[in-house]
C-alpha positions in Angstrom: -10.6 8.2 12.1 -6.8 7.0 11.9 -5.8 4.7 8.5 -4.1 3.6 5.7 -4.8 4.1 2.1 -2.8 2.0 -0.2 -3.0 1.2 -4.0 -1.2 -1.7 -5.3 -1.5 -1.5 -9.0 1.6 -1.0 -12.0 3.0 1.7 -9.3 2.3 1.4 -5.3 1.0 4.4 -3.8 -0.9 5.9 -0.6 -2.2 8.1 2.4 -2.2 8.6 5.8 -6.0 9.8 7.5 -4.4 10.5 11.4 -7.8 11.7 13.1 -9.6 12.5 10.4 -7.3 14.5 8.6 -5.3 13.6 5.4 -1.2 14.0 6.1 0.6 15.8 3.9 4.5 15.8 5.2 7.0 18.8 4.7 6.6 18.6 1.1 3.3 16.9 0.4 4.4 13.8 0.0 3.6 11.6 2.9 2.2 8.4 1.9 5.1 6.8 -0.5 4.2 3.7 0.8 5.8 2.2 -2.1 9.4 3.0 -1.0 9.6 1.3 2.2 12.4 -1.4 2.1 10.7 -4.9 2.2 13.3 -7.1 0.8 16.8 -5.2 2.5 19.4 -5.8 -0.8 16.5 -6.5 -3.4 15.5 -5.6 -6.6 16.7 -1.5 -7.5 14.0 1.0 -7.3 13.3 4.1 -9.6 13.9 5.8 -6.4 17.7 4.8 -6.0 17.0 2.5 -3.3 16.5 -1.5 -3.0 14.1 -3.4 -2.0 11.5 -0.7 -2.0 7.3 -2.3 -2.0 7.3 -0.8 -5.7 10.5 -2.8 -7.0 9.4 -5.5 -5.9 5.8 -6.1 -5.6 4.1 -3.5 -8.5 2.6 -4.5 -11.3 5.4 -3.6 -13.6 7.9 -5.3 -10.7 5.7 -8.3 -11.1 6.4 -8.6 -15.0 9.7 -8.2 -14.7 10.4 -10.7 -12.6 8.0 -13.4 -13.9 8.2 -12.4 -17.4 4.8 -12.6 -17.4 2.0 -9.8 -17.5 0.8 -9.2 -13.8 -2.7 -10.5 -14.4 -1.7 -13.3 -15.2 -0.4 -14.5 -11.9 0.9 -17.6 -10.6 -0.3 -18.4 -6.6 3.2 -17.9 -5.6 3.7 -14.9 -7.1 0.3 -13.6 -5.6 1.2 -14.9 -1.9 4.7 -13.0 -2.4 2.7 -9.9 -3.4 0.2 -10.0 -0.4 3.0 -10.9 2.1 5.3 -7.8 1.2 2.1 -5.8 0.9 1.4 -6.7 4.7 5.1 -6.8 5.6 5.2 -3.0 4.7 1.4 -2.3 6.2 2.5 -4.0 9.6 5.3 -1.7 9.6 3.2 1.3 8.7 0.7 0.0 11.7 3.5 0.2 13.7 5.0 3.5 13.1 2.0 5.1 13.0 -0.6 3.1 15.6 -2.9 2.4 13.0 -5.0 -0.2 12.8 -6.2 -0.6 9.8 -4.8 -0.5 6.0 -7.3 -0.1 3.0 -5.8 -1.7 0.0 -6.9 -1.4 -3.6 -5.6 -1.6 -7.1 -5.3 -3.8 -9.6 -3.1 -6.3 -8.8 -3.8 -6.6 -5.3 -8.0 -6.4 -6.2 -6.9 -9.2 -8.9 -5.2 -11.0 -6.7 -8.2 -11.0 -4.2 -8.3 -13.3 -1.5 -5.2 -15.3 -2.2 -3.6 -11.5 -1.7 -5.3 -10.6 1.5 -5.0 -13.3 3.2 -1.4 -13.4 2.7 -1.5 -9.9 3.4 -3.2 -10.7 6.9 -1.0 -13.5 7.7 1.6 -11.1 7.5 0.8 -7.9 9.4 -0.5 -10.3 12.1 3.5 -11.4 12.7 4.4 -8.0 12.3 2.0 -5.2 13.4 2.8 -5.6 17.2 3.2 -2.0 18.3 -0.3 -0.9 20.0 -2.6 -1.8 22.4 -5.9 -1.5 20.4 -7.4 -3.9 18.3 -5.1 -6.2 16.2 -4.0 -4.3 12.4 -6.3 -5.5 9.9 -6.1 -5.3 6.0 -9.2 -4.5 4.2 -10.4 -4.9 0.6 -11.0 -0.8 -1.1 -14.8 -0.7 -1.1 -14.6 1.7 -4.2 -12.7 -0.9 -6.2 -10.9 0.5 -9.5 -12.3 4.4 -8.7 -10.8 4.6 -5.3 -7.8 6.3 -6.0 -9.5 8.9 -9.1 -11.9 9.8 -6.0 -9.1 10.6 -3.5 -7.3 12.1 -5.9 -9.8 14.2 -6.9 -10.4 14.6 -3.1 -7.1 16.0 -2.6 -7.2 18.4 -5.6 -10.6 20.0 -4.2 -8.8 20.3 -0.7 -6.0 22.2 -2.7 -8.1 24.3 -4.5 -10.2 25.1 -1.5 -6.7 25.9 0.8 -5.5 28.2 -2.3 -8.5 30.4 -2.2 -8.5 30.9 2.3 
């Protein structure tokens, strides 16, 4: 009922499902998941900030700092990934008592289990808020598609909200 979306691909994105229902925010924005500060005095964002999950854990991040194309990763570079990934999910968890974050994309499907398990490793030291089960972070199901089908979700909601 309650969860996480969150694509990590050239950009880092997301969603929030709180009881079954998708969170929008004030401005229908809730769910930049990419521009909470993992690394306080990192890398500068698009956004302004630094530090942000998309400076320094994207796709295009991950090129830039390894000169390299993302997929072609070293194991270092997709522990780092997976660890800010779970450092920012543990803190979602937290704010939000969730229990669970759904993560897909193509880095972070790429980097597959050296990701998630690096991911896991880290939402277990941080996720602490709670008193349900422990935060897990689990693999998208829909793979590449996920985010085209909840973006097209979230149109069709629009859509159907205009014309009430």
């Amino acid at each position: 009922q309650s969860f996480c979306a969150m694509t990590v691909s050239t950009g880092i994105g997301g969603g929030f499902v709180i009881d079954g229902r998708l969170l929008d925010g004030a401005s229908g924005n809730a769910g930049q998941v990419g521009h909470v500060i993992v690394e306080p005095g990192g890398r500068r964002c698009q956004c302004g900030a630094r530090g942000c999950l998309e400076a320094e854990a994207s796709g295009y991040a991950i090129e830039a700092i390894t000169g390299r194309p993302f997929d072609e990763p070293t194991y270092d570079i997709m522990r780092r990934t997976g660890k800010l990934v779970g450092r920012a999910a543990g803190m979602i968890c937290n704010a939000l008592d969730l229990d669970l974050v759904v993560v897909g994309g193509a880095v972070a499907l790429g980097f597959a289990a050296t990701f998630f398990n690096a991911a896991q490793e880290e939402i277990d030291e941080v996720a602490k808020v709670g008193v349900g089960q422990r935060a897990r972070i689990a693999s998208a199901r829909l793979g590449d598609h996920g985010s085209l089908i909840g973006a097209g979700a979230v149109g069709l909601r629009g859509l159907s909200r205009d014309s009430r």
